[in-house]
N, C-alpha and C positions, 0 to 999 in steps of 0.2 A: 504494500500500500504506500508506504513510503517514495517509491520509485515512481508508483504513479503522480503522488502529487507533487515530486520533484519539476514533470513535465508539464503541470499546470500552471501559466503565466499569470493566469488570472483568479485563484483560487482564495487570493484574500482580502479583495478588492468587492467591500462591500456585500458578501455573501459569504455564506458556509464555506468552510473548507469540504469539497466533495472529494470523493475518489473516483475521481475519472482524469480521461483525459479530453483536449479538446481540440478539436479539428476546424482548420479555416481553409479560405479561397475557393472560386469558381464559377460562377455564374455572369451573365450581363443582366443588358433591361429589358424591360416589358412597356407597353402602351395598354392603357385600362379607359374605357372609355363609359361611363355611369350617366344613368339619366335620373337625375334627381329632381321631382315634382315641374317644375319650369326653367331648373336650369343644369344644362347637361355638364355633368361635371370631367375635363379631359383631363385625365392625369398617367404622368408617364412618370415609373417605377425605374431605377438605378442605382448604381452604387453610389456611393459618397465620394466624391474629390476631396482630394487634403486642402486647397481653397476653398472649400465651402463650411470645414471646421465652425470655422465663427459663427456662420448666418445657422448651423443646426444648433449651436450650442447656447445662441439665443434665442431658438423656440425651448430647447431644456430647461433655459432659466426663466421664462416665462410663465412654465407652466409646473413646472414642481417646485414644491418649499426649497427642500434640499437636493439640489440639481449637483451630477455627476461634473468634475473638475472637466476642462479642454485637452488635459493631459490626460485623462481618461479617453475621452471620444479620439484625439490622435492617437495613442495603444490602441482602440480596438479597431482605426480606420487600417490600419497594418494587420494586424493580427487575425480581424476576423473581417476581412476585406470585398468578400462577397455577400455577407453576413448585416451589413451597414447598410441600408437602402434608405436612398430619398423619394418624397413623391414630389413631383413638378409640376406646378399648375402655369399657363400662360408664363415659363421661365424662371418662376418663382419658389422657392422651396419650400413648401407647404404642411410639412411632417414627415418624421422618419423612424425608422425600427431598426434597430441592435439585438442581432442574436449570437447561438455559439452552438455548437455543437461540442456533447460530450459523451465520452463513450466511458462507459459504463465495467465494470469489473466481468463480466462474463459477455462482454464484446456488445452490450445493446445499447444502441445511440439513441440517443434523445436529443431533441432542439430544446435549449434554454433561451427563451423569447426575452431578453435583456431589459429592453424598454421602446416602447411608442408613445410618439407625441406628433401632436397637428397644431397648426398654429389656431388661436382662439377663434378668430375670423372662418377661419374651414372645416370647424366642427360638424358634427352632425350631416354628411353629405356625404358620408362614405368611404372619408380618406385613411381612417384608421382601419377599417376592417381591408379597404386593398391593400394595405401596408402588411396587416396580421396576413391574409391568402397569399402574399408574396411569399412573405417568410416559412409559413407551411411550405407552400410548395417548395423552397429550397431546401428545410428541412429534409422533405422525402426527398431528392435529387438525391440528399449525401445518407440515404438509407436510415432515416429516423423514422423510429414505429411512433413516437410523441413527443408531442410540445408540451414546456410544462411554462409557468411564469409568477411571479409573488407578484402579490397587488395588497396595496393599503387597506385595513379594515374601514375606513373611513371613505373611503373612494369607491361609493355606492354607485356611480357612472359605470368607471369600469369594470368592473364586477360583470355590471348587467348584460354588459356588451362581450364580454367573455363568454359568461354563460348561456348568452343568445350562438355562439359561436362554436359551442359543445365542449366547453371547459366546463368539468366537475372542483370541488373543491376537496381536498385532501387532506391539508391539517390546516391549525393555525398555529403560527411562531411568534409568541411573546415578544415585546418588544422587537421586533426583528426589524424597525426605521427609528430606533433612538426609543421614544415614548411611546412608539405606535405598535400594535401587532401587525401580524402579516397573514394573507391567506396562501397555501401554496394550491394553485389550481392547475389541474392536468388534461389533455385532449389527447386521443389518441388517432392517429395520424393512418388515414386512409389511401389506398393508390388510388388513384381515379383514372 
């Protein structure tokens, strides 16, 4: 066990020490084209550019209390490189999702769904959940049976939109953001 999380880069950054290991790189973009009640929403799916660090990590501080450092989002813009998507509306970068893959002690991979955020203006219009079907589907690309992801007990939003999305809830973790618990909630990842 030791050797494993010798291999993990990210293993104490903000989470559990797990035993696994974790796997990055691969994939390009997608175009997702949504029609939402009168106004068709066009957004194209890609990776993150190391110039666009700033402009995501100003939707992260926008939208959570305790937002992840820049030196964070630049380690996982390397590390987990296909893994880091933006959504782009009319050129604008509108929300993004952080994930990782880790593989598991008797070789089963899982997708660790890291974090999603949309800027406040493009809520509710669909950009987070193409952001989550992005990420699924790279998950399965790199042979993940599940996505799993923590979410705030307090963050009665996301929860909902999780579990409209076929995430179950599995435990809760005391404290696990400072004063807050945490729920860890799990999907299990279909070939389609």
């Amino acid at each position: 066990m030791e050797k494993i999380l010798e291999n993990n880069p990210i293993s104490t950054i903000g989470h559990f020490k797990r035993p696994c290991l974790h796997i990055w790189r691969g994939i390009s973009a997608i175009q997702i084209t949504k029609q939402k009640s009168d106004h068709e929403v066009n957004v194209n799916i890609r990776e993150v550019r190391e110039e666009e660090l700033d402009l995501v990590h100003n939707i992260e501080e926008k939208t959570y209390e305790k937002p992840w450092s820049r030196s964070f989002f630049k380690l996982m813009s390397k590390v987990s490189e296909d893994l880091f998507i933006v959504a782009i509306e009319a050129e604008e970068i509108v929300g993004y999702s952080v994930g990782e893959v880790e593989i598991r002690k008797k070789g089963e991979k899982k997708g660790h769904l890291l974090n999603v955020a949309v800027k406040k203006q493009y809520r509710n219009q669909g950009i987070g959940t193409m952001l989550m079907d992005e990420m699924e589907n790279r998950f399965l690309e790199k042979g993940c049976t599940l996505s799993y992801l923590e979410v705030r007990d307090s963050n009665l939003k996301a929860q909902k939109l999780y579990r409209n999305r076929g995430y179950n809830y599995v435990r809760r973790v005391k404290n696990y953001y400072g004063n807050e618990d945490a729920f860890i909630m799990e999907k299990k990842l279909a070939e389609k």
